[in-house]
PDB file of N, CA, C and O in Angstrom, chain B, residues numbered from 101:
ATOM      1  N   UNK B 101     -11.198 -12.530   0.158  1.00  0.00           N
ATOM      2  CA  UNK B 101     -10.742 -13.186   1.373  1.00  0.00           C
ATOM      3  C   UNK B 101     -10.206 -12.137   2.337  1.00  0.00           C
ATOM      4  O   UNK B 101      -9.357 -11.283   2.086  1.00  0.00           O
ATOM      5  N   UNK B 102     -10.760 -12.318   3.327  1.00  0.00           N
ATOM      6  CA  UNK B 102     -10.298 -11.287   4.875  1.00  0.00           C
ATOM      7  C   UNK B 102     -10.274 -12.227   5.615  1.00  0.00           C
ATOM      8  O   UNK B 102     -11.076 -13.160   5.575  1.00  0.00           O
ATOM      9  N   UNK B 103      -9.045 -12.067   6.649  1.00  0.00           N
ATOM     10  CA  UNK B 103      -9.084 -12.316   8.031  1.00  0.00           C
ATOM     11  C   UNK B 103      -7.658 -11.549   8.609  1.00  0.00           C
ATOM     12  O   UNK B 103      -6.696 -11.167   7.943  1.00  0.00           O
ATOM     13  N   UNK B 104      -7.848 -11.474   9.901  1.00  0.00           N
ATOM     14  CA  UNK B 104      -6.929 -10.547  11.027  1.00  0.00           C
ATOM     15  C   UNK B 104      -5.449 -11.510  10.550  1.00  0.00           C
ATOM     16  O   UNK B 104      -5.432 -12.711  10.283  1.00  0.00           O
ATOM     17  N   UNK B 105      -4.575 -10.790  10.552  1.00  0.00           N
ATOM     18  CA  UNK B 105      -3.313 -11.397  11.152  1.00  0.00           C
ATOM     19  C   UNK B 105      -2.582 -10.772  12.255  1.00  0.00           C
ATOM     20  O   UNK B 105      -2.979  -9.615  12.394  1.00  0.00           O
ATOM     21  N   UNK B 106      -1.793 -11.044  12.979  1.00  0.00           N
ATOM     22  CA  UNK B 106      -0.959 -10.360  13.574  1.00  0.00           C
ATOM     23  C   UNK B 106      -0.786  -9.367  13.341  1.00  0.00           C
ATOM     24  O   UNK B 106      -0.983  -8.509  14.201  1.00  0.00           O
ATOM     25  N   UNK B 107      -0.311  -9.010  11.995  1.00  0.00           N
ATOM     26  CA  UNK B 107       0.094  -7.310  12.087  1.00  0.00           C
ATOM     27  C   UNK B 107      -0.942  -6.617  11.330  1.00  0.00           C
ATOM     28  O   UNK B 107      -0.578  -5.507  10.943  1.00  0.00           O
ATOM     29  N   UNK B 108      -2.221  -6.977  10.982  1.00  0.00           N
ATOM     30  CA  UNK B 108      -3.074  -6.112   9.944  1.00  0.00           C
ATOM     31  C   UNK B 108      -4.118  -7.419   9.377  1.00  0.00           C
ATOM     32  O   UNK B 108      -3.775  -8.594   9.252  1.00  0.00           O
ATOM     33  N   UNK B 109      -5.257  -6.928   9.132  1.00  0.00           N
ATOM     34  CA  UNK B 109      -5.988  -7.366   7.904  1.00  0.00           C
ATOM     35  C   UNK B 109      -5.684  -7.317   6.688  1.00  0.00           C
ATOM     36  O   UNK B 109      -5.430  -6.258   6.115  1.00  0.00           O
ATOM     37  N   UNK B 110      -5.658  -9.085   5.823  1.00  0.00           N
ATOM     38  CA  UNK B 110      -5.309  -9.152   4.761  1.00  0.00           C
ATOM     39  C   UNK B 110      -6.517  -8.636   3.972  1.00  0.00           C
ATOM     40  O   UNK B 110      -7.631  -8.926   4.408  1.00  0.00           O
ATOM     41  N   UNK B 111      -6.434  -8.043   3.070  1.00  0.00           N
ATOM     42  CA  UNK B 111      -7.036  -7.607   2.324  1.00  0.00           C
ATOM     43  C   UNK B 111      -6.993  -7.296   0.177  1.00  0.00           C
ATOM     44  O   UNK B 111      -5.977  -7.017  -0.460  1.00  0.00           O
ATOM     45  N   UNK B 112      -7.688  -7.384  -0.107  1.00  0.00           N
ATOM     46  CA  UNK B 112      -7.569  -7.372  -1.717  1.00  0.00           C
ATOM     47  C   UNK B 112      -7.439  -5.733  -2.248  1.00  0.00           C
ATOM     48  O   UNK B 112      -7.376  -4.898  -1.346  1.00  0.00           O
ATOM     49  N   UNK B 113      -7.399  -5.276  -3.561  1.00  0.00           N
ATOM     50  CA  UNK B 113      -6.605  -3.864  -3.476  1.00  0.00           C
ATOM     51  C   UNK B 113      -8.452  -3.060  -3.875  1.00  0.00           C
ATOM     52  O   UNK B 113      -8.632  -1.971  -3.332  1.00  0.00           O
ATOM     53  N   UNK B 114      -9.286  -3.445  -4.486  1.00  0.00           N
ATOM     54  CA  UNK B 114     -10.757  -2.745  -4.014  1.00  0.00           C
ATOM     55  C   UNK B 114     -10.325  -2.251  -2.378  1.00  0.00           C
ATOM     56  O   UNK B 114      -9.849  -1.124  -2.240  1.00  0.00           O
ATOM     57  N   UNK B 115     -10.530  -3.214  -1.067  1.00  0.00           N
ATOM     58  CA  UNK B 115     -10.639  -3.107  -0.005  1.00  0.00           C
ATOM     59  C   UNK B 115      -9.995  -2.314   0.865  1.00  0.00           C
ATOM     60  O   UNK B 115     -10.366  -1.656   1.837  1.00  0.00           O
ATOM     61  N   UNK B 116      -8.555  -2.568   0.130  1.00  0.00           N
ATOM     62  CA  UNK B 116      -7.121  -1.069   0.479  1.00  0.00           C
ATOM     63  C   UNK B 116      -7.528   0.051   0.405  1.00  0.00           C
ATOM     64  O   UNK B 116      -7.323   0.991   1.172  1.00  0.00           O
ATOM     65  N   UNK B 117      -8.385  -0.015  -0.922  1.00  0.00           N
ATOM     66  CA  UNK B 117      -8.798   1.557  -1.132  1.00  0.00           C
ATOM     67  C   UNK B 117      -9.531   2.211  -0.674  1.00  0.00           C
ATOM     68  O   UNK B 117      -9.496   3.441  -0.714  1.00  0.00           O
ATOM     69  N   UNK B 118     -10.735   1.227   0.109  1.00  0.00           N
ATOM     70  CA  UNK B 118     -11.372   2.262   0.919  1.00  0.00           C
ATOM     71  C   UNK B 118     -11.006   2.416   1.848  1.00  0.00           C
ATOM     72  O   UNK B 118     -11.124   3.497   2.424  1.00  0.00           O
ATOM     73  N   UNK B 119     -10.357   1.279   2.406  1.00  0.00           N
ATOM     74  CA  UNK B 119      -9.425   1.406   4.134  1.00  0.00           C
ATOM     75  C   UNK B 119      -8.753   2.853   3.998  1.00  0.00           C
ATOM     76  O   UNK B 119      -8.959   3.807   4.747  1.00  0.00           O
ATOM     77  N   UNK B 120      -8.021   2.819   3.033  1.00  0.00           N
ATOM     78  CA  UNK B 120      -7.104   4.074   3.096  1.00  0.00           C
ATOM     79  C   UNK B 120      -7.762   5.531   2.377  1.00  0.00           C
ATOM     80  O   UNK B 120      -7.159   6.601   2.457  1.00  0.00           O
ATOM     81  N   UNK B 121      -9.026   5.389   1.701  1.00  0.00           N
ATOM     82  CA  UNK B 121      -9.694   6.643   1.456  1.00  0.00           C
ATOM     83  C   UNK B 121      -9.422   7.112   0.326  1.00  0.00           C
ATOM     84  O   UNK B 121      -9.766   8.268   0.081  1.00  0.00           O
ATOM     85  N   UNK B 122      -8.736   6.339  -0.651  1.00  0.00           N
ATOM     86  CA  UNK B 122      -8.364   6.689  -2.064  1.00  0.00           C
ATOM     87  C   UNK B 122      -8.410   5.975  -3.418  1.00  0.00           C
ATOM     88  O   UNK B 122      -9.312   5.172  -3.180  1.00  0.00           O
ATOM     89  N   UNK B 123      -8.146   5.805  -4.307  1.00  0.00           N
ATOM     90  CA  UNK B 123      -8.867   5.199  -5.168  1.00  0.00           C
ATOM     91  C   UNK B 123      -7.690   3.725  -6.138  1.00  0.00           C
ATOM     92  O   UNK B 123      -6.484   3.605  -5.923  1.00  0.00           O
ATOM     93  N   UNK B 124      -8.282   3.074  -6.861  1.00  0.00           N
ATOM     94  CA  UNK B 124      -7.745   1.585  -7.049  1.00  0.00           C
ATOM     95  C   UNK B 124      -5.997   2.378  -7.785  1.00  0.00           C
ATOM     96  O   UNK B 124      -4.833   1.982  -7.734  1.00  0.00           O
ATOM     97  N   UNK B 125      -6.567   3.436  -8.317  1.00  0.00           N
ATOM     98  CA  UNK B 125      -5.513   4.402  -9.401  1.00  0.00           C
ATOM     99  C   UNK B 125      -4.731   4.058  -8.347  1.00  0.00           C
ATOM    100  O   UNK B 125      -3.983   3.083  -8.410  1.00  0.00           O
ATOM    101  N   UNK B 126      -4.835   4.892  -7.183  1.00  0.00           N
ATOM    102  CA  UNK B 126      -3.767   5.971  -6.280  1.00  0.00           C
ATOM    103  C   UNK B 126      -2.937   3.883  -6.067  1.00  0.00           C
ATOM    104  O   UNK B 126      -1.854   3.455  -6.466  1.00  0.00           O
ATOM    105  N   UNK B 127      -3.437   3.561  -5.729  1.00  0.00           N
ATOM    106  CA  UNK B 127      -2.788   2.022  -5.196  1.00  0.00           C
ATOM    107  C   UNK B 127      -2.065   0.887  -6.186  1.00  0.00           C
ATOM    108  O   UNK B 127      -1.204   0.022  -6.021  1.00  0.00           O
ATOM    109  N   UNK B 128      -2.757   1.287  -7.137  1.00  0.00           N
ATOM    110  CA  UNK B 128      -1.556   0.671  -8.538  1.00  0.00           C
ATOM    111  C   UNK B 128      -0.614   1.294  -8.126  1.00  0.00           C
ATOM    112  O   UNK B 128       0.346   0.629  -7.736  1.00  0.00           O
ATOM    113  N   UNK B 129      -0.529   2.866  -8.053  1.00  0.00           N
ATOM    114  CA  UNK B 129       0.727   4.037  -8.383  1.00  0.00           C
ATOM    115  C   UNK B 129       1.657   3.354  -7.282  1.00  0.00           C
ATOM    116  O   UNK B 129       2.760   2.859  -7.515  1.00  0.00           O
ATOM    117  N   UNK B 130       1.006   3.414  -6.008  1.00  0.00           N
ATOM    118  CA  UNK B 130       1.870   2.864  -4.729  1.00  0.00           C
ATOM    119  C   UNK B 130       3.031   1.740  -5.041  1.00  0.00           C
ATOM    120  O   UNK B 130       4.217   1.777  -4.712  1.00  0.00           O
ATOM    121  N   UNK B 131       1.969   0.233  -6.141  1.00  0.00           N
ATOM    122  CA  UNK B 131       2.388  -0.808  -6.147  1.00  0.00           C
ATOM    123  C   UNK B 131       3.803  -0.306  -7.081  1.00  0.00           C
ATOM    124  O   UNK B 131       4.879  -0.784  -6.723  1.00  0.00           O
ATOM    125  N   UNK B 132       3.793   0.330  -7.868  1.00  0.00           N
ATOM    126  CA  UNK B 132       4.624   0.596  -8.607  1.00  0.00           C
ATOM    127  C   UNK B 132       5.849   1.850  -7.919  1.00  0.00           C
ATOM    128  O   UNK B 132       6.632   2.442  -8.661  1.00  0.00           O
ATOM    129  N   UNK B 133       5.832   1.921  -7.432  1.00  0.00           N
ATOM    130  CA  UNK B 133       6.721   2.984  -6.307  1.00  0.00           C
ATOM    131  C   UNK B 133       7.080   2.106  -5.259  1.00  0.00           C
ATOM    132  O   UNK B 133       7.663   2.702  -4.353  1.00  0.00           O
ATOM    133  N   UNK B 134       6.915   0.750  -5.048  1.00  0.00           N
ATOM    134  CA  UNK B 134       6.601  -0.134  -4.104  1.00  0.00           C
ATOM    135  C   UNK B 134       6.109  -0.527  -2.913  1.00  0.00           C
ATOM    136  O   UNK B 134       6.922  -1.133  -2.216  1.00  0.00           O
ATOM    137  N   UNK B 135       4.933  -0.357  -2.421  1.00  0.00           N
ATOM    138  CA  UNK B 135       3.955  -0.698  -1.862  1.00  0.00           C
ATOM    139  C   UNK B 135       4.112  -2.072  -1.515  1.00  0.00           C
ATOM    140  O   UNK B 135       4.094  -2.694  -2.578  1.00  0.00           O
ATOM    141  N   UNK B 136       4.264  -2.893  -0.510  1.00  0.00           N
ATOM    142  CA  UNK B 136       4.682  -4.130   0.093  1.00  0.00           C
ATOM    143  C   UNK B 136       2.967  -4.595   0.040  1.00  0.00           C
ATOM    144  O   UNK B 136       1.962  -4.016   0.452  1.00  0.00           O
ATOM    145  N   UNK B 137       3.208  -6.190  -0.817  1.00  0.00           N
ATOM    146  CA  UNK B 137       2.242  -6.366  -0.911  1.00  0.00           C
ATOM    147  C   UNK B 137       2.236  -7.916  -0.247  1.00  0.00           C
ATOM    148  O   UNK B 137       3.225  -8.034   0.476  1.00  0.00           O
ATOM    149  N   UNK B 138       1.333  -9.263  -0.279  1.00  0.00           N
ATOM    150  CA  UNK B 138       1.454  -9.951   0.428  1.00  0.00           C
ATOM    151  C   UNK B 138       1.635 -11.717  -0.542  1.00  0.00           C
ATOM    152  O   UNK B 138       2.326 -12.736  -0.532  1.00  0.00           O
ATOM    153  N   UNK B 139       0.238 -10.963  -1.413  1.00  0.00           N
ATOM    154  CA  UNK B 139       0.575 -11.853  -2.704  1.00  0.00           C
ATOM    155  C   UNK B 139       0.197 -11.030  -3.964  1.00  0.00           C
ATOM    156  O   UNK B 139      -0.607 -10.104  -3.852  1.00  0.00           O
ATOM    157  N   UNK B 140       0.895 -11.420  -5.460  1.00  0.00           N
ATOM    158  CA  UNK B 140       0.857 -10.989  -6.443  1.00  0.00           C
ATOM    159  C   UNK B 140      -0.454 -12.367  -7.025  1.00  0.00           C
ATOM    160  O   UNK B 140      -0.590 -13.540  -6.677  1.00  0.00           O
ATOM    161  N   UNK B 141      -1.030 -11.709  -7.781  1.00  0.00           N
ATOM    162  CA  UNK B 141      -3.052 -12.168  -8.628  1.00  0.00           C
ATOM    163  C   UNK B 141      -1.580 -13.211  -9.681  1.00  0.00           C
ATOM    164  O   UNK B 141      -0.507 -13.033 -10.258  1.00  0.00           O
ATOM    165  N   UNK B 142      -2.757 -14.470  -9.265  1.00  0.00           N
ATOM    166  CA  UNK B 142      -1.995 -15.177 -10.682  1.00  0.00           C
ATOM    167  C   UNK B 142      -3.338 -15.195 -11.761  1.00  0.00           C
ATOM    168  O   UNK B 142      -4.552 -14.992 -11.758  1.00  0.00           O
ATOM    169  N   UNK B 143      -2.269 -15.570 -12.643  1.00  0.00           N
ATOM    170  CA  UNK B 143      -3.708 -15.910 -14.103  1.00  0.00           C
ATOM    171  C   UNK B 143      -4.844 -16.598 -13.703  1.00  0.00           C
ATOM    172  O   UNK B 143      -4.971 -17.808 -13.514  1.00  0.00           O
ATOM    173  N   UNK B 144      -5.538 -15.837 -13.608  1.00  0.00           N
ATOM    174  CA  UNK B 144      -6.972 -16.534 -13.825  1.00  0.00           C
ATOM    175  C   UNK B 144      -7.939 -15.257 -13.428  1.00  0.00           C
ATOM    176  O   UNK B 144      -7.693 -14.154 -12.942  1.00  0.00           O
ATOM    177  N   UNK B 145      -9.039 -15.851 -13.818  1.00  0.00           N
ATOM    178  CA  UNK B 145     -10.259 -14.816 -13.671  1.00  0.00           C
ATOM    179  C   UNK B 145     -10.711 -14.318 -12.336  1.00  0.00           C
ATOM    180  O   UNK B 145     -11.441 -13.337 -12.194  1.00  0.00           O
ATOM    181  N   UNK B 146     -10.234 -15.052 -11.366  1.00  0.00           N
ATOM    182  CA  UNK B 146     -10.628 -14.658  -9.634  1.00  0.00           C
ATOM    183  C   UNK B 146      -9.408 -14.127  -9.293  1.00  0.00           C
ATOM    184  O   UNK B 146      -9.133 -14.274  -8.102  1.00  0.00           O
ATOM    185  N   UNK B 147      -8.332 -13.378 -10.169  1.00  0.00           N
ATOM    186  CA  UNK B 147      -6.605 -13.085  -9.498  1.00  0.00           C
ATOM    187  C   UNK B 147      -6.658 -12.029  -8.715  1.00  0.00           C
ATOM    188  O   UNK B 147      -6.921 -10.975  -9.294  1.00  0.00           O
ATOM    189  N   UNK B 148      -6.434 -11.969  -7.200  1.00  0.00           N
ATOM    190  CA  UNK B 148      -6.675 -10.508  -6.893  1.00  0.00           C
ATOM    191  C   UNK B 148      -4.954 -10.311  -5.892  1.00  0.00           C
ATOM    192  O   UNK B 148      -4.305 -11.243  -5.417  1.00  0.00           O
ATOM    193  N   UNK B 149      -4.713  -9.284  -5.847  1.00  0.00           N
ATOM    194  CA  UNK B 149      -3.562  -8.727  -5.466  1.00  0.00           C
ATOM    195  C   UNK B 149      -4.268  -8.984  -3.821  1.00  0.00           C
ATOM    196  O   UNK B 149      -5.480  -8.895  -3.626  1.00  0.00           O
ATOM    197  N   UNK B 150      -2.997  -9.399  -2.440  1.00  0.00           N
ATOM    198  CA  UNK B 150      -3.674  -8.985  -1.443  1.00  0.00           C
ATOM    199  C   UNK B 150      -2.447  -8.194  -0.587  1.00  0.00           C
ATOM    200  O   UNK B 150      -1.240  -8.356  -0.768  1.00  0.00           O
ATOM    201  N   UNK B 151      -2.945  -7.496   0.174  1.00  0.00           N
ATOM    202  CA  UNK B 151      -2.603  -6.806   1.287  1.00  0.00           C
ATOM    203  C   UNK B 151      -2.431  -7.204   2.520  1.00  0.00           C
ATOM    204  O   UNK B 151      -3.331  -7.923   2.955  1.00  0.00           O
ATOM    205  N   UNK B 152      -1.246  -6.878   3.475  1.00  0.00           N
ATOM    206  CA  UNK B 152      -1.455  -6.304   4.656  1.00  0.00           C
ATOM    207  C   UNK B 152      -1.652  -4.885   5.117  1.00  0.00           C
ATOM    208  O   UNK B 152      -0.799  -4.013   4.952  1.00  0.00           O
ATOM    209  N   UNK B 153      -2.872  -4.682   5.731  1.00  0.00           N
ATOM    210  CA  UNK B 153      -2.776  -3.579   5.851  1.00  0.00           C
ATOM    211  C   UNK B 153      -1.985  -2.548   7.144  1.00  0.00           C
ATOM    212  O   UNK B 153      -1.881  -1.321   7.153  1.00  0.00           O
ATOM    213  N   UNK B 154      -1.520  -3.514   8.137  1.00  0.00           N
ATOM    214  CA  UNK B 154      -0.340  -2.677   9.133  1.00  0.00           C
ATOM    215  C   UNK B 154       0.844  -2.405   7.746  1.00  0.00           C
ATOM    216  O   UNK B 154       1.168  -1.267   7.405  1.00  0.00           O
ATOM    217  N   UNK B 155       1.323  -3.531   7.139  1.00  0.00           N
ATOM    218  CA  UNK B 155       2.786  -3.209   5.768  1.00  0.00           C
ATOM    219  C   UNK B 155       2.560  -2.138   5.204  1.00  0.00           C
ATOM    220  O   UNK B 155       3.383  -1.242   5.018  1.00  0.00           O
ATOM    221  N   UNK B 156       0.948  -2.149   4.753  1.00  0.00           N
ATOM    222  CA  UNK B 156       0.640  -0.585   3.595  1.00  0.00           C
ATOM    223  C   UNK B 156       0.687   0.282   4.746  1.00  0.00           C
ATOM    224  O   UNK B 156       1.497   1.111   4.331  1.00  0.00           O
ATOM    225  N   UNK B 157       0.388   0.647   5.858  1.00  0.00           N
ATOM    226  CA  UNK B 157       0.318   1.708   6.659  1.00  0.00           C
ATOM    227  C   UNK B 157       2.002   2.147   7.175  1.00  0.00           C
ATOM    228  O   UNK B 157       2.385   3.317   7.205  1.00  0.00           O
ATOM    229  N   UNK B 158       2.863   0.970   7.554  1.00  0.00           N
ATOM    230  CA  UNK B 158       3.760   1.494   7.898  1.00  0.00           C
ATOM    231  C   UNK B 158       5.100   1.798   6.811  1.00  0.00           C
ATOM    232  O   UNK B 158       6.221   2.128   7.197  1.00  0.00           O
ATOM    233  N   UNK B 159       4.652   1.582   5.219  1.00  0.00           N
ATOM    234  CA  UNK B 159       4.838   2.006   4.344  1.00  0.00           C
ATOM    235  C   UNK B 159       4.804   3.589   3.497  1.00  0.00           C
ATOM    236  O   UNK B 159       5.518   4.236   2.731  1.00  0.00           O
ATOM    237  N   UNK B 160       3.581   3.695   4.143  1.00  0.00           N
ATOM    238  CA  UNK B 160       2.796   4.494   3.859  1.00  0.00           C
ATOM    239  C   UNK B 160       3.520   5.799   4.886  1.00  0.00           C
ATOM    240  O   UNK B 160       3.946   6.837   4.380  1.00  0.00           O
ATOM    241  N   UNK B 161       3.546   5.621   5.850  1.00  0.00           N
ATOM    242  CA  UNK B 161       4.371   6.402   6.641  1.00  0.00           C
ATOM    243  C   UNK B 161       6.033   6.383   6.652  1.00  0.00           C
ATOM    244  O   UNK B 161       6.576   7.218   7.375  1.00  0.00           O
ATOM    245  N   UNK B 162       6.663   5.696   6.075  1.00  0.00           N
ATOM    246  CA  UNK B 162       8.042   5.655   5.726  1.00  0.00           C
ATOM    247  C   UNK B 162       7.762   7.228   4.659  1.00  0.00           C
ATOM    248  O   UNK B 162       7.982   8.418   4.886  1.00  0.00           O
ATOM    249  N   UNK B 163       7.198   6.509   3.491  1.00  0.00           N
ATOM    250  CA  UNK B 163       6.968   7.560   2.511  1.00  0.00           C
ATOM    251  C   UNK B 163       6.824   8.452   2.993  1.00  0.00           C
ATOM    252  O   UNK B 163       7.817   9.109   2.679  1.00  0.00           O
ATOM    253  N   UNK B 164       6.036   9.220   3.812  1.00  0.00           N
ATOM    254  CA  UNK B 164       5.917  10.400   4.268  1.00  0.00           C
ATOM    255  C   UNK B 164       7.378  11.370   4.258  1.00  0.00           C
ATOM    256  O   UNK B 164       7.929  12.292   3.657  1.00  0.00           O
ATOM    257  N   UNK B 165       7.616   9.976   5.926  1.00  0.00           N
ATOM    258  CA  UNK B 165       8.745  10.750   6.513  1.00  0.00           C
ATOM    259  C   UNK B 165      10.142  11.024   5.132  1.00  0.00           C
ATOM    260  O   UNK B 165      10.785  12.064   4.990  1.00  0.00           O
ATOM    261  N   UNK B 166      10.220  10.288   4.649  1.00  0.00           N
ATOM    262  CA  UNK B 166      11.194  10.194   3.150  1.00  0.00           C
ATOM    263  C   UNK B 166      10.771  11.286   2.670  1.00  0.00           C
ATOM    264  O   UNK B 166      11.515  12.227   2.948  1.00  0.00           O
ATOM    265  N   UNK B 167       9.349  11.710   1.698  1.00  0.00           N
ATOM    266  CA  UNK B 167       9.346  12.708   1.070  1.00  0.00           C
ATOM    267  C   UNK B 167       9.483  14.083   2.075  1.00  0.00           C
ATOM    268  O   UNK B 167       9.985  15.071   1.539  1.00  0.00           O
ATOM    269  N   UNK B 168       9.088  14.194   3.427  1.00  0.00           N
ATOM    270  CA  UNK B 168       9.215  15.224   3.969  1.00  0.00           C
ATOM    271  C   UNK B 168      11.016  15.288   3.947  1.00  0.00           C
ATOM    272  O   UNK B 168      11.401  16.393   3.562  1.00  0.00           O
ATOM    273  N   UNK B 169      11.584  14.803   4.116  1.00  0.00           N
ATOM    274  CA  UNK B 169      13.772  14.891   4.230  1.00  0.00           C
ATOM    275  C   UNK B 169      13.707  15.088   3.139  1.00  0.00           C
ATOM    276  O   UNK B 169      13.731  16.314   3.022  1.00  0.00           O
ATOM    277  N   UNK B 170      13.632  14.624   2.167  1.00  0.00           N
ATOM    278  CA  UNK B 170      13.653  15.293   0.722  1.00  0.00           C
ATOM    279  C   UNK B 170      13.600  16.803   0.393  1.00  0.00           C
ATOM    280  O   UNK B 170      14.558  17.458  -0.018  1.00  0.00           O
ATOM    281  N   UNK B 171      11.959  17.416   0.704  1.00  0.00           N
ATOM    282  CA  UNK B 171      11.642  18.436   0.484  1.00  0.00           C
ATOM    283  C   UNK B 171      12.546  19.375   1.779  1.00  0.00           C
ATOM    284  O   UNK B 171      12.847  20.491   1.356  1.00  0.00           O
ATOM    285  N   UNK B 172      12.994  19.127   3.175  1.00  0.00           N
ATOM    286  CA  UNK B 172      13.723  20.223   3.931  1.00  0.00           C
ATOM    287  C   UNK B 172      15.339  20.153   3.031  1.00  0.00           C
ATOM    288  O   UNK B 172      16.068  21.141   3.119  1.00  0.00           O
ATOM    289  N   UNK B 173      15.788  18.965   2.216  1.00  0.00           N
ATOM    290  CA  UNK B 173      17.076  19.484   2.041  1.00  0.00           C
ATOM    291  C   UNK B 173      16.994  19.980   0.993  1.00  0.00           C
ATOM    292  O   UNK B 173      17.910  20.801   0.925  1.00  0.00           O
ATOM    293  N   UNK B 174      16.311  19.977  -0.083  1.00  0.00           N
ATOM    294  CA  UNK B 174      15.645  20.998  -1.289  1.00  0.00           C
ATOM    295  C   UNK B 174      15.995  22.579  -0.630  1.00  0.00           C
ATOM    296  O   UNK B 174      16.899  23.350  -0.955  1.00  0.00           O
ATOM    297  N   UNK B 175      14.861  22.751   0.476  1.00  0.00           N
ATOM    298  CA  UNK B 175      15.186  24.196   0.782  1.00  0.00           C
ATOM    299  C   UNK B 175      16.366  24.544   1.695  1.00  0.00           C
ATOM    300  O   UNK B 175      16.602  25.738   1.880  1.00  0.00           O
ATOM    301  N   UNK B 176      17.176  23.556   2.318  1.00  0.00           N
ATOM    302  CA  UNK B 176      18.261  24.209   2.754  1.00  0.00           C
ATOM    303  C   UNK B 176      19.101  24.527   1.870  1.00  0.00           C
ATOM    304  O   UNK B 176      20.205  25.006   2.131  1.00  0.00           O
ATOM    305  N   UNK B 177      18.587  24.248   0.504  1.00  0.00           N
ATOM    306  CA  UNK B 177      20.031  24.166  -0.131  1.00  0.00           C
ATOM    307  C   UNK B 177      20.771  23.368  -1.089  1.00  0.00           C
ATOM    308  O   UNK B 177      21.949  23.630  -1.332  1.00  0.00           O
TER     309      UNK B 177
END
């Protein structure tokens, strides 16, 4: 299931991965580091995790900016 929302295309975590150029691995790892997701797969055989993809992007860039402050106060010191 796809369609536009307001802030991003919902999307399933196959679809994340190519949006974002990396693989189903790298996006478990995310979910588990927490990665804002939209819905969690219930039991059953069609369960798929979905996405926004503006949330994963501006997530995705929090992280950045976080690990970059991390690594400058490492080297100040």
């Amino acid at each position: 299931m796809q369609h536009q929302s307001a802030t991003g295309e919902t999307v399933n975590l196959a679809r994340l991965a190519r949006i974002m150029g990396v693989s189903t691995t790298t996006i478990n790892s995310w979910l588990a580091r927490g990665c804002p997701l939209i819905a969690e797969p219930e039991h059953g055989k069609d369960a798929q995790y979905q996405f926004d993809t503006a949330g994963v992007i501006r997530w995705r860039i929090k992280e950045a900016i976080f690990a970059d402050r991390r690594k400058s106060a490492k080297e100040q010191g």
